[in-house]
N, C-alpha and C positions, 0 to 999 in steps of 0.2 A: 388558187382555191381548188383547181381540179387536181390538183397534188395531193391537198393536204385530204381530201376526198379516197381519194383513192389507196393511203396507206390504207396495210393492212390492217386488223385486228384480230387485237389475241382471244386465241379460243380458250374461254375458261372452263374448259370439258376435262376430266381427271385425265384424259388421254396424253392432251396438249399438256397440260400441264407438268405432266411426267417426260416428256419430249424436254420442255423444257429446262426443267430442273437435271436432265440428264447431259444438256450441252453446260452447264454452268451458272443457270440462274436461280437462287434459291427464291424460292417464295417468303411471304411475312412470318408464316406457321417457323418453318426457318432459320431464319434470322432472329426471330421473338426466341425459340425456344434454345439458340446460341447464344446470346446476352445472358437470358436467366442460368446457363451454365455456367457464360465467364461471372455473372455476379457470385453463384454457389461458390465457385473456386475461390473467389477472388474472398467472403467470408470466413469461410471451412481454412484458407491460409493464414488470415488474422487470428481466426481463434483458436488454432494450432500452433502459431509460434509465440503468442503472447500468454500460452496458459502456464500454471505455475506448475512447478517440479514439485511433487512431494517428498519428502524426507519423514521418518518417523524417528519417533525415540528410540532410542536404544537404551538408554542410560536410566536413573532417574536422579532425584536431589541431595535422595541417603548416596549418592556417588561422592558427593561435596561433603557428606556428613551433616544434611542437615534433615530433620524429622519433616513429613510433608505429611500430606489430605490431599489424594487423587479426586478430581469433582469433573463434572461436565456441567456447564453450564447450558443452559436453551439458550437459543438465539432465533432469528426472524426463518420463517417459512418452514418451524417444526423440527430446525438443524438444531446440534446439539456440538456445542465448541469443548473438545480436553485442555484441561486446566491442570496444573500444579498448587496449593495454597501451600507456603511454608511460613504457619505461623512461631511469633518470636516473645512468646510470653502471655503478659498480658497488654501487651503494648496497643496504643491505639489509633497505631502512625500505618498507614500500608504506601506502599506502594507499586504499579501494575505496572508487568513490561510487556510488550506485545513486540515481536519478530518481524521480519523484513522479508520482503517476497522469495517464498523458494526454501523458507529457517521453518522452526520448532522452537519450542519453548525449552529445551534442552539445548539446543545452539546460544541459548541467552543465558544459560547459568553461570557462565564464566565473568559477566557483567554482574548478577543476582546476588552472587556469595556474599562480594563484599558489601553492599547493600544489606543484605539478612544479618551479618555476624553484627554490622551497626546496630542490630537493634530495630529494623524494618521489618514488619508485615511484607511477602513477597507472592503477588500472586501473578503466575506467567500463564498463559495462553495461546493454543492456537488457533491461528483464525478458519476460517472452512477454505476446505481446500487444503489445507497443512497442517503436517503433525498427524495426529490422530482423530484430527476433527473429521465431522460430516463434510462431507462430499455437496458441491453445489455448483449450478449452471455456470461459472465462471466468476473470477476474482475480482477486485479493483481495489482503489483507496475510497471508497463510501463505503464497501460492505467489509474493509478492515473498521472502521470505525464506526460501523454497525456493532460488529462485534464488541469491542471494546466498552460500546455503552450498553450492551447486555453483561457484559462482565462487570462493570462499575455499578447493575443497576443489583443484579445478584449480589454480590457484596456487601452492598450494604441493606440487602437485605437478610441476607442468614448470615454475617456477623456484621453489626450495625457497632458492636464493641470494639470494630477495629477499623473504625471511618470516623473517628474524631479528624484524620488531615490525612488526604487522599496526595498521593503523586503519582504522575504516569512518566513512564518512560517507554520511546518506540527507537526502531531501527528501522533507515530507507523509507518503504513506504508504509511500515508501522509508526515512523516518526510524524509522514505524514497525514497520516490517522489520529494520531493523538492529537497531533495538531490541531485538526478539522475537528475531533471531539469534545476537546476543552475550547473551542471558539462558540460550542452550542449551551454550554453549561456555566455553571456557578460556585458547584462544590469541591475546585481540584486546588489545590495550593500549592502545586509548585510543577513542572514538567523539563523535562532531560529529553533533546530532540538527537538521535543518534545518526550522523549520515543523512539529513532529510534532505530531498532537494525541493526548489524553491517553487518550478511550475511543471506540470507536467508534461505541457507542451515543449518545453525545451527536452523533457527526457528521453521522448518520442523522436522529438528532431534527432539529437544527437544519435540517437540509436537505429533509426532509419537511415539515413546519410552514410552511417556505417559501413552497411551493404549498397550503398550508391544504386537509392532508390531516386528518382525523376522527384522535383516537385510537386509538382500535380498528384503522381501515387500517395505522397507524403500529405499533403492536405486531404485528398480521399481517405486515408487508412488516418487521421485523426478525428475529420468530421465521424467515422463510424463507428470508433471506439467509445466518441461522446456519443454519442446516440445507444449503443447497446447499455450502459454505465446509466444511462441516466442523469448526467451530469453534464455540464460544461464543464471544460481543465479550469477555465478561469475561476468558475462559486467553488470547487474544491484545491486549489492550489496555496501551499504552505504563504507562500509570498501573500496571499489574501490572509489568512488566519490565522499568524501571528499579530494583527494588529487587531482582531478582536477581541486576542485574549489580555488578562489583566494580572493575573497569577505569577512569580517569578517563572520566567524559562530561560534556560540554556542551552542553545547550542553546542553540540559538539561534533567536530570535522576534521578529518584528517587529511593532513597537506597534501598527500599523495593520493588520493581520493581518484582515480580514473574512470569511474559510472557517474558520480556524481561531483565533480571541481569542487574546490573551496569556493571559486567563486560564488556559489549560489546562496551561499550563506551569507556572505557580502552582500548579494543583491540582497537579501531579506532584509541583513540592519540595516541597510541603505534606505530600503520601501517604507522599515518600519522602524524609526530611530527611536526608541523609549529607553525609560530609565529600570522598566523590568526585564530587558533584554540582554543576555549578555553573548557570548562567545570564547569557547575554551577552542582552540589549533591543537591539535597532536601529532607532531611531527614525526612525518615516515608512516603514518595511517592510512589502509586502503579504504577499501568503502566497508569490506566485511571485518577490519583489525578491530574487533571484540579484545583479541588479548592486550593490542598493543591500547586501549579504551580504557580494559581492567587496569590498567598498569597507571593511569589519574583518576583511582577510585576515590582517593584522599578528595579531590578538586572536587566530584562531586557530592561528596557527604559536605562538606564545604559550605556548598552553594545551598544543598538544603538545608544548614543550619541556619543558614542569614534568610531562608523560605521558611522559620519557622519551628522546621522539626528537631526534635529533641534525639540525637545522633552521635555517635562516636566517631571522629576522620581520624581515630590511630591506627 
């Protein structure tokens, strides 16, 4: 007892304190205002290496030879999304492609053409953050298919003459957008999912592990990506929302796919085994082979004739 008595005590006088902190001991102030920097870092890193590249147009659709109507559409928080419409007459079939993280709606034309020369209504889009859209706190798959359903809701509002049968068609995580969009609605009759993958959790994984990040970083930078998004991977992942939707859709994947396996699309018909599900392989397709895509334009005019639309596949 007379030990434990007679240790000293610390003088909490700014003196002592500075004594201390000078041999090695930091105080709370410290150590508190250390953490909150590794957290800032640790942030400002996330939202740094996962924001999207922009690209703008260069081009436009009279490049293809086809007549267009340059439009901005609104979208949520006073943004305004660039749009291309190339309408095809007075046809009253459209249908909307929306781009994959990092594209333009000018990276999609080469998929578009043959779609438009069918006979389709073709309106393309970028989503904010891309293209020539408005600029916004950061991207994801809910606020591409935010947008989407501002472009589907414009549509058929200033031409309601060309929403007799709606189809969307996305790429990567445009596909997963469309996805997630037509799992919310009623009026889409047919969807072309290009490249989608199946969870987004696994996208993360794969792409973490990459750079042979630790586990534990990998559950931290996932837990905090759902929390800024808004979302859980699980209520937004392709794998859940193809079994909401009821409309034909098709997948299309290419063998050589290296961002996103074939496998993933296997996982989805596997999850979600239906009779409006199909699946188109294109052999020797990476995840961006648009051209080698255009090249089974036939397959997809195809698939939306047996969806209904009224289409040329020559």
């Amino acid at each position: 007892m007379h030990d434990i008595i007679q240790q000293p005590i610390a003088c909490p006088c700014r003196y002592c304190m500075g004594k201390r902190l000078a041999r090695g001991y930091p105080d709370q102030m410290t150590l508190g205002l250390l953490a909150i920097g590794v957290i800032a870092l640790f942030m400002l890193v996330i939202h740094w290496g996962f924001r999207a590249p922009r690209q703008r147009e260069q081009g436009t659709p009279q490049d293809h030879g086809f007549a267009f109507e340059q439009v901005w559409i609104p979208s949520v928080a006073g943004k305004r999304l660039f749009a291309w419409f190339l309408p095809a007459g007075n046809t009253e079939q459209t249908i909307i492609i929306l781009h994959g993280w990092g594209s333009n709606a000018e990276l999609m034309l080469p998929i578009a053409a043959p779609l438009r020369r069918a006979g389709l209504n073709v309106l393309l889009l970028d989503a904010r953050n891309h293209g020539q859209s408005d600029a916004h706190s950061f991207s994801s798959l809910p606020r591409f298919a935010e947008d989407l359903g501002h472009a589907i809701d414009w549509l058929q509002t200033t031409h309601p003459q060309a929403c007799s049968k709606l189809a969307l068609l996305g790429h990567s995580v445009g596909a997963g957008a469309v996805l997630l969009e037509a799992s919310r609605r009623a009026d889409i009759s047919a969807i072309i999912s290009l490249s989608a993958f199946a969870h987004p959790e696994w996208v993360m994984r794969r792409h973490l592990q990459q750079i042979r990040l630790p586990g534990v970083i990998i559950w931290l930078v996932n837990r905090y990506v759902q929390w800024v998004i808004g979302h859980t991977f699980s209520s937004i992942a392709p794998i859940s929302s193809i079994c909401k939707i009821h409309c034909p859709l098709l997948l299309v994947h290419g063998t050589a796919d290296q961002v996103v396996p074939l496998a993933d699309a296997h996982a989805m018909l596997t999850h979600c085994s239906r009779d409006n599900i199909s699946l188109l392989e294109v052999a020797d397709a990476g995840h961006a082979s648009v051209d080698k895509i255009e090249q089974h334009a036939a397959d997809l005019l195809v698939f939306l004739q047996r969806a209904g639309f009224n289409v040329s596949a020559d």
